[in-house]
C-alpha positions as CSV (number, residue, x, y, z in Angstrom):
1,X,-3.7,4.9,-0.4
2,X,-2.3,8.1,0.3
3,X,1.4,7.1,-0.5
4,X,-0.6,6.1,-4.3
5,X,-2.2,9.0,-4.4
6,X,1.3,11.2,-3.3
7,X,3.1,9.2,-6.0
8,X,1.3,8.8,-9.2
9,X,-0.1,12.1,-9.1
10,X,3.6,13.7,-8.9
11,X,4.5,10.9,-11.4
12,X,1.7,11.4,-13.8
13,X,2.3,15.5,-13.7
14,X,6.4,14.6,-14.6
15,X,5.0,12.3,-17.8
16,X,2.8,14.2,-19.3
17,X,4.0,18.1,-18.4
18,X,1.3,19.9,-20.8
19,X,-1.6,18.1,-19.6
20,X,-3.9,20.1,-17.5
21,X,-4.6,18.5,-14.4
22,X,-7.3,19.7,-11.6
23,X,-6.8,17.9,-8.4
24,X,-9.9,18.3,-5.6
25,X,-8.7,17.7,-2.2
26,X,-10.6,17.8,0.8
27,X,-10.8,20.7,3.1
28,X,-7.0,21.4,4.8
29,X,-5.6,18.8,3.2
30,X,-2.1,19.6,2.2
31,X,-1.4,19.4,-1.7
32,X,1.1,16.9,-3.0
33,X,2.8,19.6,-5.2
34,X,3.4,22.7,-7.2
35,X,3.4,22.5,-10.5
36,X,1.9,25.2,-13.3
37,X,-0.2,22.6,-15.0
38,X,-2.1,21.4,-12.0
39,X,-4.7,23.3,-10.3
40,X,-6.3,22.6,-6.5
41,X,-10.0,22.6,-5.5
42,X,-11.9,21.7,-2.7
43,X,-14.1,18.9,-2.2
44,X,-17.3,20.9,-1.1
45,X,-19.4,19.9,2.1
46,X,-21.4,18.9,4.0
47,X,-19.4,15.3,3.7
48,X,-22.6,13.7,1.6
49,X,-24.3,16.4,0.2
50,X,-21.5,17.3,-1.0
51,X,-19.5,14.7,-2.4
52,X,-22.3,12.7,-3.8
53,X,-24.3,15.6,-5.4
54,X,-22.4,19.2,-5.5
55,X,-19.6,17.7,-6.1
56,X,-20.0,16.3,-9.1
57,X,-21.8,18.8,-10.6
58,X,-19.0,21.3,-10.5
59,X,-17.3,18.5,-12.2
60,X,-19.9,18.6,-15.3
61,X,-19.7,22.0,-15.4
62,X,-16.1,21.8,-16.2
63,X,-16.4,18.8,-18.6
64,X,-13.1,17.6,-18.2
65,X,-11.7,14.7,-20.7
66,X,-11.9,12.1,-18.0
67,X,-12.0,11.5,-14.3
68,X,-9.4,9.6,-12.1
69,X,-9.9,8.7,-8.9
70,X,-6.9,7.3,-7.4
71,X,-9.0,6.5,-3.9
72,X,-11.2,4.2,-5.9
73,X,-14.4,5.5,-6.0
74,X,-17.4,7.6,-7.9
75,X,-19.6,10.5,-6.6
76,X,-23.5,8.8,-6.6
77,X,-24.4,11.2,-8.9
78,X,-22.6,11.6,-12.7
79,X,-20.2,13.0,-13.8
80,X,-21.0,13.0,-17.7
81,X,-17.4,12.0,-18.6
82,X,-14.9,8.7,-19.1
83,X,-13.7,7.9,-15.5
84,X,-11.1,5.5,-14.7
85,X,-10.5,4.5,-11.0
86,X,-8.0,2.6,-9.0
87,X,-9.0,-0.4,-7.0
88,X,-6.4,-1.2,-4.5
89,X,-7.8,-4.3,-2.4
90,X,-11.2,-5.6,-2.1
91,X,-10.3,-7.4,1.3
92,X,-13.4,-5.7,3.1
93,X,-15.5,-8.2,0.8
94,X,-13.5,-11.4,1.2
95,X,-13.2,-11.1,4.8
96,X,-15.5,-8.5,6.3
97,X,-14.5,-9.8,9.8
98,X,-11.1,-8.5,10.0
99,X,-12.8,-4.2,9.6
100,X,-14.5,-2.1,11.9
101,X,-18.6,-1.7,11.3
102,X,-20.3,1.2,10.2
103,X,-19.0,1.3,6.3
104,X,-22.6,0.6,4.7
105,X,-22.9,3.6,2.5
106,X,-19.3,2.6,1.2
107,X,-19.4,-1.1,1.4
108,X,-22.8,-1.7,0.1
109,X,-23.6,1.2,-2.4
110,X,-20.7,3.4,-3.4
111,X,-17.9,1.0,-4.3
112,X,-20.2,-1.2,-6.0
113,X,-21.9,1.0,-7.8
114,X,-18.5,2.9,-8.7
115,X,-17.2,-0.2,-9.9
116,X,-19.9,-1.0,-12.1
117,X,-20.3,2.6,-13.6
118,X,-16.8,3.2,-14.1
119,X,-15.5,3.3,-17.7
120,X,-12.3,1.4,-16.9
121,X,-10.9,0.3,-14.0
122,X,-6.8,0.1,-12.3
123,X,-5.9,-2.5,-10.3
124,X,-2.7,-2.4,-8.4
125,X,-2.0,-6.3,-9.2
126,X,-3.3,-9.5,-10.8
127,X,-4.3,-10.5,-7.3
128,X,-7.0,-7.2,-7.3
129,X,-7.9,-7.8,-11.1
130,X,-8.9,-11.4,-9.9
131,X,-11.1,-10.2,-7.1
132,X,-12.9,-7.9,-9.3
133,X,-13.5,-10.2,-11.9
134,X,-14.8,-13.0,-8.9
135,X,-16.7,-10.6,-7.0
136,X,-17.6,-7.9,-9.5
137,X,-17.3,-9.8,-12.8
138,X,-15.4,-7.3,-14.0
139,X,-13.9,-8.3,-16.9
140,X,-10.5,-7.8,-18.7
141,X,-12.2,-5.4,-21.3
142,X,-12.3,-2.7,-18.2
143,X,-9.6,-3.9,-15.9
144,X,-5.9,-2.8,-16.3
145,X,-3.2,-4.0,-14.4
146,X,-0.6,-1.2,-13.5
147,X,2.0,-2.1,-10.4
148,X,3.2,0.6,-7.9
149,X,5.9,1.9,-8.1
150,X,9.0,2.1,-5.1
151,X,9.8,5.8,-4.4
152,X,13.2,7.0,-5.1
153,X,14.2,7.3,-1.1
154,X,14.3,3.8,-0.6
155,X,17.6,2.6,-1.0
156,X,20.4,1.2,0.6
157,X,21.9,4.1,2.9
158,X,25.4,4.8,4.0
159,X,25.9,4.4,8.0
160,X,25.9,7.9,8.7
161,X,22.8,8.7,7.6
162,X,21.1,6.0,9.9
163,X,22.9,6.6,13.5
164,X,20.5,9.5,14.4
165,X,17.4,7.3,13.3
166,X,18.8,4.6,15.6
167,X,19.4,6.7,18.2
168,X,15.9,8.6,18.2
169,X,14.4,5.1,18.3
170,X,16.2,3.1,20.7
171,X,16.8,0.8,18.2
172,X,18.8,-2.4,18.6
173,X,21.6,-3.5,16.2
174,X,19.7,-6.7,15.5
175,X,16.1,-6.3,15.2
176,X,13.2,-8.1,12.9
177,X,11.2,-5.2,12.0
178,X,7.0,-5.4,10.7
179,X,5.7,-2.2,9.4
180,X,2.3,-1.6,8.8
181,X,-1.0,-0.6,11.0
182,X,-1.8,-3.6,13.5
183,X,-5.2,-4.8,12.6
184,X,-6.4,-9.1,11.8
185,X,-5.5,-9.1,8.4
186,X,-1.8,-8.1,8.8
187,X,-1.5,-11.2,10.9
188,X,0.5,-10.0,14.1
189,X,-0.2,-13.1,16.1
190,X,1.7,-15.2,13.9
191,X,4.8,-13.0,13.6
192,X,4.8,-13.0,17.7
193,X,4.1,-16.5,18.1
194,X,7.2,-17.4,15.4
195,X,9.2,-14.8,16.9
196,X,8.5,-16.5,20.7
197,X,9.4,-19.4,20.2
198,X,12.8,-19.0,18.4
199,X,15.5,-19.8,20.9
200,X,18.1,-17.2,20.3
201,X,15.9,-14.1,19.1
202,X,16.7,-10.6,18.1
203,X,14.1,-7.9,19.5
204,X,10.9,-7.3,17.3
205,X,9.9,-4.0,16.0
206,X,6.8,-3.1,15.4
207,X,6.3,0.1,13.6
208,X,2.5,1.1,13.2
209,X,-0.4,2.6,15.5
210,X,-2.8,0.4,16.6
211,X,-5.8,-0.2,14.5
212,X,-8.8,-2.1,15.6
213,X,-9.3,-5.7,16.7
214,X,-6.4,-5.7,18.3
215,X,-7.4,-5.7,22.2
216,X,-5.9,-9.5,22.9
217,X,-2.8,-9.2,21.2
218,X,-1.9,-5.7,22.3
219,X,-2.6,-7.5,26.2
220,X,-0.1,-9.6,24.8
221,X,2.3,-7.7,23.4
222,X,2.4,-5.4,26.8
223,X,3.1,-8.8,28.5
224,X,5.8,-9.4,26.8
225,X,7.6,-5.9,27.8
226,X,10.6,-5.0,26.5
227,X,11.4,-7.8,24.4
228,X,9.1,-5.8,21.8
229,X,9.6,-2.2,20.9
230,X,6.1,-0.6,19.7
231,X,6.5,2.8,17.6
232,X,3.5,3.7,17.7
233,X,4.7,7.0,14.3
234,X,6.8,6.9,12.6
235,X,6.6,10.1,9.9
236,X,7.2,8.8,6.2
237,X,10.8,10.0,6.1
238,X,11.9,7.9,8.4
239,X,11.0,4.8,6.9
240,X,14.1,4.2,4.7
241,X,16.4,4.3,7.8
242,X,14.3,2.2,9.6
243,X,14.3,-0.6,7.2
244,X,17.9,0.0,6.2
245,X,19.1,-0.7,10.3
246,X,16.3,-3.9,10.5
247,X,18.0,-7.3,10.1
248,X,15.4,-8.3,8.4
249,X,11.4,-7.4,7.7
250,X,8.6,-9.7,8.5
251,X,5.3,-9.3,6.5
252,X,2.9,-12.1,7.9
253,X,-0.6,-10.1,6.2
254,X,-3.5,-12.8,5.1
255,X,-4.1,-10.0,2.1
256,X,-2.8,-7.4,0.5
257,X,-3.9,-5.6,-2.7
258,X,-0.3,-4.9,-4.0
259,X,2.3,-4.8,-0.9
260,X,3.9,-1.8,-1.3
261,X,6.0,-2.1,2.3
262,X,8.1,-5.3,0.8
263,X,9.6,-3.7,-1.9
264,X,10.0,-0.8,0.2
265,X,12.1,-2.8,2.4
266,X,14.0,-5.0,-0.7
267,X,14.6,-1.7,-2.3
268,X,16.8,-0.5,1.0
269,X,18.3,-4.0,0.6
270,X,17.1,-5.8,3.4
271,X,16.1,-9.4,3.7
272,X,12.4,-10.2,3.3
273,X,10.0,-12.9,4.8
274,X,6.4,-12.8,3.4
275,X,3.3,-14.4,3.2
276,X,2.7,-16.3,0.6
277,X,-1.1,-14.9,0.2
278,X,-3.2,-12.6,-2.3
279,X,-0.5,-10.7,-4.0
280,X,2.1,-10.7,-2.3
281,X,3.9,-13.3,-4.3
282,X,4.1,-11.9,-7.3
283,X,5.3,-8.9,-6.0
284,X,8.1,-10.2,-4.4
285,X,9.2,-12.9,-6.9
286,X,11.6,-14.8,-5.9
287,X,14.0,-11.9,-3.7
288,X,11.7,-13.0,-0.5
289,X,11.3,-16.0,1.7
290,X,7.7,-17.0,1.4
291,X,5.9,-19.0,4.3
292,X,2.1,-19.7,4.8
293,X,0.6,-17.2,7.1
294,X,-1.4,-19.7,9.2
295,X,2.1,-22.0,9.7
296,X,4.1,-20.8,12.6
297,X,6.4,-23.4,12.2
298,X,7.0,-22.2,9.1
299,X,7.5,-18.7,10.1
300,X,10.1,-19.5,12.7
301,X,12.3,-21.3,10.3
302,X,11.8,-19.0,7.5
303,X,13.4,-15.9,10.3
304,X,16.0,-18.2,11.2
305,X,17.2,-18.8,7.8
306,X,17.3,-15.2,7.0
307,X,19.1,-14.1,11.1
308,X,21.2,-16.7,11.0
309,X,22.9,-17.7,7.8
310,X,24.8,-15.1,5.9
311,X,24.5,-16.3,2.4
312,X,20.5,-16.4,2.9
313,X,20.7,-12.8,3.7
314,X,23.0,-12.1,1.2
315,X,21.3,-13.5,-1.4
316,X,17.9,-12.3,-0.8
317,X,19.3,-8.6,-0.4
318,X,21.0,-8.8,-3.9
319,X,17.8,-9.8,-5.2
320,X,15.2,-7.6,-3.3
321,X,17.2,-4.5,-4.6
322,X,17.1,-6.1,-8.4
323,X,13.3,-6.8,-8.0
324,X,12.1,-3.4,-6.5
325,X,13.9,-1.7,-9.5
326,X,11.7,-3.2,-11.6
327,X,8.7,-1.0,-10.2
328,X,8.9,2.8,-10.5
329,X,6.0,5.4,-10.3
330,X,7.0,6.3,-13.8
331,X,6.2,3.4,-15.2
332,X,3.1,3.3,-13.3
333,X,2.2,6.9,-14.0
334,X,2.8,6.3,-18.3
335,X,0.8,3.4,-17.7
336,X,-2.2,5.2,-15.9
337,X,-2.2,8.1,-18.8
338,X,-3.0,5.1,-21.4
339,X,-5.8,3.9,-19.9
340,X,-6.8,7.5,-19.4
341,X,-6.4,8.5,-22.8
342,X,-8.2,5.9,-23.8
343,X,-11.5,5.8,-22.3
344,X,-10.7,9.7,-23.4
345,X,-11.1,8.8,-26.9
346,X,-14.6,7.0,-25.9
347,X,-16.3,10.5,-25.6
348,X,-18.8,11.0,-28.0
């Protein structure tokens, strides 16, 4: 969310340059730009107190035309003014299993009720729009469906600007790359398991701390050694040279809202191999090779095509770079300023 929150934000302030903007952050958090129209505040504490009952009163004091929330959720208390928030997955309700305990205030009272008090509501893809309809009977009246957008920095990149990457990271010539932090729903086992049992394989390169739930396959992936290379952070703008040197990019997930790190990966022209779940097809049309997250079999034979036959590769890089074009932040940030303008016109 805070790649969304980066983007649209610096996207939104580009489309619509004499619209006043005032952005509350929490406290140190660094601000996304500079821009004359847009003006910083802090989210005040104590951390409930504050967000849920001082914070929005400063908000009613400054009866603004709307609220956004890009992160997808309301203060408790109102705000006395059209608010329009961005749901980016809702996998916490399908599958509760695969997250950490100890989200009840969020979970149980303020995304639900932020969902149903919400004047309209963003989600990221059809996939999302389903889930809120099925679990919050949310209704196309309030739901828009606005697509991220692929930042500008992926793309294909000449050879000199990738040897220092490479060489910082120990990285391979031939490698099959996941990116992403390694918890159940992003499906690790599946990817190893696939990746074992191919007989002439590349090394695997997983890019992404360690998130929770992940005790037997890290055992797993220590046993393994050297086979696999862990990179435990890698900053933001090193992402486009790492996808640019990968052979290819694995991206096994159960469920993803949108699936931003696909396109990422088509926009820098490499090959893809995706699940077929939630949203990730229609992201990816047709410029990825899709394979059923539970199948191993099907995973393995899905890599091989892509490692080891040229036109495969070919093909799907031509096409990954056509399809990421077609998502930008500016289209998503014109988008998000009509829905915004109109539940702006709703005031009485």
């Amino acid at each position: 969310m805070a790649t969304y929150t980066r983007e649209i934000l610096r996207a939104m302030v580009a489309a619509r340059p004499l619209a006043r903007l005032t952005v509350y952050l929490p406290h140190s958090a660094e601000r996304p730009l500079a821009a004359t129209n847009v003006a910083y505040r802090e989210i005040p504490g104590p951390r409930l107190l504050g967000r849920h009952q001082r914070w929005p009163a400063r908000i009613r004091r400054q009866d603004p035309d709307a609220y956004f929330s890009p992160m997808g959720q309301l203060p408790l208390l109102d705000v006395r003014c059209p608010s329009v928030l961005t749901v980016h997955d809702l996998a916490i309700y399908r599958r509760p299993e695969w997250f950490p305990p100890g989200q009840p205030l969020s979970t149980r009272l303020v995304v639900p009720r932020s969902i149903e008090r919400a004047t309209a509501l963003i989600a990221v893809s059809r996939s999302t729009a389903r889930d809120l309809a099925q679990l919050f009977d949310a209704g196309p009246d309030r739901v828009h469906v606005v697509p991220e957008g692929v930042s500008d920095a992926f793309q294909p990149l000449p050879p000199d600007q990738l040897q220092e990457v490479k060489e910082r990271y120990a990285l391979p010539d031939r490698f099959i790359l996941f990116v992403g932090t390694i918890s159940p729903r992003k499906n690790l086992p599946t990817l190893v398991e696939a990746w074992r049992t191919m007989a002439d394989r590349p090394r695997l390169v997983l890019a992404g701390p360690w998130g929770w739930r992940h005790e037997q396959l890290q055992r797993e992936v220590e046993e393994l050694g050297e086979a696999i290379l862990h990179l435990p952070s890698v900053p933001p703008e090193d992402l486009p040279a790492l996808y640019n040197l990968a052979t290819c990019l694995a991206h096994p997930a159960f469920y993803e809202g949108f699936g931003l790190t696909p396109l990422e990966a088509m926009a820098c022209g490499t090959p893809v191999v995706s699940s077929d779940r939630s949203s990730l097809p229609e992201v990816v049309g047709d410029a990825a090779l899709l394979a059923s997250p539970d199948d191993v079999g099907a995973w393995r034979a899905a890599l091989e095509a892509v490692l080891y036959d040229p036109g495969v590769a070919s093909q799907l890089r031509r096409k990954g770079i056509l399809r990421a074009a077609e998502f930008t932040w500016s289209k998503a940030a014109e988008r998000t300023w009509r829905v915004l303008e109109g539940v702006a016109l709703q005031r009485p």
